[in-house]
C-alpha positions, 0 to 999 in steps of 0.5 A: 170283764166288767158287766154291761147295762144297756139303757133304752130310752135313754134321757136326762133324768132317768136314763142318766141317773141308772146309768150313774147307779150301775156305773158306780158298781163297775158297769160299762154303759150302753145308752139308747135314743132315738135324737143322736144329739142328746145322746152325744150330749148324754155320752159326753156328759157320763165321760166326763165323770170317768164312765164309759159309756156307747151311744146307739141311736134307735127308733125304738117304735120299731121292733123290727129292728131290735136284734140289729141294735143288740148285736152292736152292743154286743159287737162293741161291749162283748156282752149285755148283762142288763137292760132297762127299758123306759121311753116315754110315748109321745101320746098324752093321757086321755080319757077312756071314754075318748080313746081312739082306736087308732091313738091307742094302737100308735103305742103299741109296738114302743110299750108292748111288742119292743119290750118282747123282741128285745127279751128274745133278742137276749134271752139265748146269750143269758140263758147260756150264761145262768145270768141277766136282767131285763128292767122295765119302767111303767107309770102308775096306771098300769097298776092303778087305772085312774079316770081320765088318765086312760090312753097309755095305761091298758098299754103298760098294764099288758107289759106289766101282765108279761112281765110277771109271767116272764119272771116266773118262767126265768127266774129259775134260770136265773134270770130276773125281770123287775118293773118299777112302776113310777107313780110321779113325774120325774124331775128334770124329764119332758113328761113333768115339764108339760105336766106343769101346765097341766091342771089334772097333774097338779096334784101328782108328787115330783120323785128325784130320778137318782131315788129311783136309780137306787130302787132299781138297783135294789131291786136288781141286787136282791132280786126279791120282787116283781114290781116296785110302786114308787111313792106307794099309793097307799100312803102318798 
C-alpha cells in the first residue's frame, strides 16, 4: 500500500507543491482546509494530474477536534505516514512593543496547541509501525526575532522549541520531526500578496513553493536535521 501524506493547511502555493513532491514519490494525498471551496478546487486541480488526492475540511483553530479529522483520514487512506503542517495565521506582524494580550493568545491553539494534538493524535499508530513523519512550517522569526516583526513569532519559536525536543525523544523509535523555518514570501500565497503593499516586506526575498517542496522532501528523505532556514540568513 502506498504511503499517505497528510497536508494541513493546505492552499495554493505550498500546500499544492508538497503534495506534487510526495505525490511524485507514489504518495496518496490527504489536503486539509478550512474554505471547501479552494479545497475542492485544489483536489480537482492534483486529480487532473493523475494524483490521488481527499479533501477534508477542518477549523484548524481547533484542537479539540484533531483526533475527529485524523480518524477520517485514516478511515479513508488506511493510514498516515506523513503529515505537514503549515496554515498561515490571520493576525499580521506587530511590534513587540504594541503586542497585545489578547492579539497574541488568538494564535495560540492554530500554532502551538493544534500541532501538539495532531502529534498525539498519531504518535500510537507510528510508533507501532517504527515509522512516521510530522513536518512543520514556521517563518523566520521563530528563529530570528526581528524588530517590528514581533506577534507571530514568540508563537512559532515555542513550536520550533517542541519541536526539537520532540525529534530527540522519537527519532529513535523512528520517527522524524523536521521544521522548515521559511525566511520569504512564498510566490503565488496570500501572505506575499498583502506583503506587496507592505513597505517593511519590500526588502524580503520571493522563494518558488516547488524549491521548498524539494527541501522538504530532503529533509524527510535523509532525515539528518531538525530545521532547514531557507534562504539562509546568513548569506541572503
Amino acid at each position: 500500500m502506498s504511503k499517505v501524506i497528510a497536508v494541513l493547511g493546505a492552499g495554493q502555493g505550498l500546500g499544492t507543491s508538497i503534495a506534487r513532491r510526495f505525490a511524485a514519490e507514489g504518495f496518496r494525498i490527504a489536503l486539509v482546509a478550512r474554505r471547501k471551496e479552494r479545497l475542492d478546487a485544489l483536489v480537482d486541480e492534483l486529480s487532473a494530474g493523475g494524483i490521488e488526492a481527499v479533501g477534508f475540511t477542518a477549523d484548524l483553530s481547533a484542537p479539540e477536534e484533531i483526533p475527529t479529522l485524523m480518524q477520517a483520514i485514516r478511515e479513508r487512506f488506511g493510514q498516515i505516514d506523513v503529515i505537514e503542517y503549515g496554515p498561515i495565521p490571520g493576525s499580521h506582524f506587530t511590534p513587540a512593543a504594541e503586542l497585545r494580550p489578547d492579539a497574541l493568545a488568538q494564535d495560540i491553539p492554530l500554532l502551538l496547541l493544534t500541532p501538539l494534538a495532531i502529534v498525539q493524535a498519531v504518535l500510537a499508530e507510528w510508533k507501532q509501525r517504527g515509522d512516521g513523519a510530522f513536518l512543520m512550517t514556521t517563518g523566520a522569526t521563530a528563529v530570528h526575532p526581528m524588530p517590528y516583526w514581533s506577534g507571530v513569532g514568540p508563537l512559532m519559536a515555542a513550536a520550533r522549541n517542541w519541536l526539537y525536543s520532540l525529534n530527540g525523544e522519537l527519532a529513535p523509535a523512528g520517527i522524524y520531526a523536521g521544521t522548515l523555518s521559511i525566511a520569504a514570501f512564498i510566490t503565488g500565497s496570500e501572505a506575499a500578496q498583502a506583503a506587496a503593499t507592505d513597505p517593511k516586506a519590500a526588502s524580503f526575498p520571493v522563494v518558488d513553493p516547488a524549491d521548498l517542496a524539494d527541501l522538504y522532501w530532503d529533509m524527510y528523505a535523509k532525515r539528518d536535521r531538525v530545521e532547514e532556514v531557507h534562504p539562509d540568513l546568513k548569506t541572503s
